[in-house]
C-alpha positions in Angstrom: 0.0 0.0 0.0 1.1 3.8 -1.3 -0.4 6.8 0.3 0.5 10.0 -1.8 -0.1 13.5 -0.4 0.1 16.3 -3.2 1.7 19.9 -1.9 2.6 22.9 -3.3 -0.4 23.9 -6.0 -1.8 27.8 -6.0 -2.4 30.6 -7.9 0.5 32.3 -10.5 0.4 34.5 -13.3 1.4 32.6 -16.5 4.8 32.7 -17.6 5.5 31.9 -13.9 6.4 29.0 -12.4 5.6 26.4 -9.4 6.9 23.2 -8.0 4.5 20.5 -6.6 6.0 17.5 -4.3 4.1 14.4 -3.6 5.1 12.4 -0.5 4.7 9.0 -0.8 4.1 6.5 2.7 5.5 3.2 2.7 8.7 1.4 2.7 8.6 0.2 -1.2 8.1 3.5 -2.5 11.6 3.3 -4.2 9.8 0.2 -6.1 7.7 2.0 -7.7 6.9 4.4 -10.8 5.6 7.8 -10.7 3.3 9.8 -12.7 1.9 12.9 -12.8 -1.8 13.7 -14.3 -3.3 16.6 -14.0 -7.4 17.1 -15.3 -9.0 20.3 -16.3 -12.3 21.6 -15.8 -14.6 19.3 -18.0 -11.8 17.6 -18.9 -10.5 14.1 -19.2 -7.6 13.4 -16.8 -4.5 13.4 -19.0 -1.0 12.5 -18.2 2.1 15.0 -17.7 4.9 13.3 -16.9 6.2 10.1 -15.6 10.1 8.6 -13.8 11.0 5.3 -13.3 11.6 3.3 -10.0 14.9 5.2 -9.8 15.1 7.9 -11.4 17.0 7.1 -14.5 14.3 7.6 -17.2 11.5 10.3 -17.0 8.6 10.6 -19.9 6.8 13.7 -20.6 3.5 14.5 -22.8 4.5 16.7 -25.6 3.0 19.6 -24.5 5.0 19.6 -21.7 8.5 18.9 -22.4 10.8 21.7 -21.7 8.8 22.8 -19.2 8.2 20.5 -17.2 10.5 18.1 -15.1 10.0 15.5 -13.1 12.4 14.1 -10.5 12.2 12.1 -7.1 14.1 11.5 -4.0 13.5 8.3 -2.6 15.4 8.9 0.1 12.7 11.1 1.3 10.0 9.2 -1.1 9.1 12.1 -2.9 8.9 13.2 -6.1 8.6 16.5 -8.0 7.4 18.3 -10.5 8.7 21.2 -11.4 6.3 23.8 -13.7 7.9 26.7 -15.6 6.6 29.0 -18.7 2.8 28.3 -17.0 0.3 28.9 -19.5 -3.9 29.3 -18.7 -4.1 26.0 -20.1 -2.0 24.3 -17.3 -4.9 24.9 -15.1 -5.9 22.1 -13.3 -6.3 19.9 -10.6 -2.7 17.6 -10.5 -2.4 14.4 -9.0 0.5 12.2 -8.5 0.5 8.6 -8.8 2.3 5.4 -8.2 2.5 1.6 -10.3 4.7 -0.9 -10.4 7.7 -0.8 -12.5 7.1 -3.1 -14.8 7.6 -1.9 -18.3 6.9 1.7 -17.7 8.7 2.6 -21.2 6.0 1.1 -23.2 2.6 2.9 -21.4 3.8 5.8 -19.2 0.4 7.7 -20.0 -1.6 4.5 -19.5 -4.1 5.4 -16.6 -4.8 2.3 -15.6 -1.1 0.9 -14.7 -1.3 3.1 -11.9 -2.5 1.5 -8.6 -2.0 4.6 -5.9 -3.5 8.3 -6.5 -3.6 11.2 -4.5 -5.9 13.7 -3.6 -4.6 16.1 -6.2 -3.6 20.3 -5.8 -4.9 22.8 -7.5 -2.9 24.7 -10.4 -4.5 27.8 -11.6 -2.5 29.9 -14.0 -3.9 33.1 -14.7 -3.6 35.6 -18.0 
């Protein structure tokens, strides 16, 4: 079992940026892949980003790369996400999420890999 806590959303005028940190519970959290998702007002969940059990690759949806970075510490069994060049259409609630390794390469975006969501924190990026 993963709990995952979500932190560091808010409110930022675009072109700005913001970090968000999911803490993981659990003593196999370095086991695992993580994944961010992020869902818009009535609007699918999509996928953001993604980082293998340890850290060596990371995945991104192609609206997001260069902007976006991912990265964990699993000494501390978190991971990041880090948000820069915000645009309105980043806004969104963002969850993080956790699966099992497995072939993470083949299906990073695949929804229903992951076994552990969080609550998810709110991104609002304002024009």
């Amino acid at each position: 079992q993963v709990h995952l806590a979500e932190s560091g959303g808010g409110l930022v005028q675009a072109g700005g940026s913001l970090r968000l940190s999911c803490a993981a519970s659990g003593r196999t959290f370095s086991s695992y892949a993580m994944g961010w998702f992020r869902q818009a007002p009535g609007k699918e969940r999509e996928f953001v980003a993604a980082i293998s059990s340890i850290g060596i690759s990371t995945y991104y949806a192609d609206s997001m790369k260069g902007r976006f970075t991912i990265s964990r510490d699993n000494a501390k069994n978190m991971v990041y996400l880090q948000m820069n060049s915000l645009k309105p259409e980043d806004t969104a609630v963002y969850y993080c999420a956790a699966r099992p390794s497995g072939n993470l390469r083949a299906n990073p975006h695949d929804q229903s890999e992951y076994l552990y969501w969080g609550q998810g924190t709110q991104v609002t990026a304002s024009s």
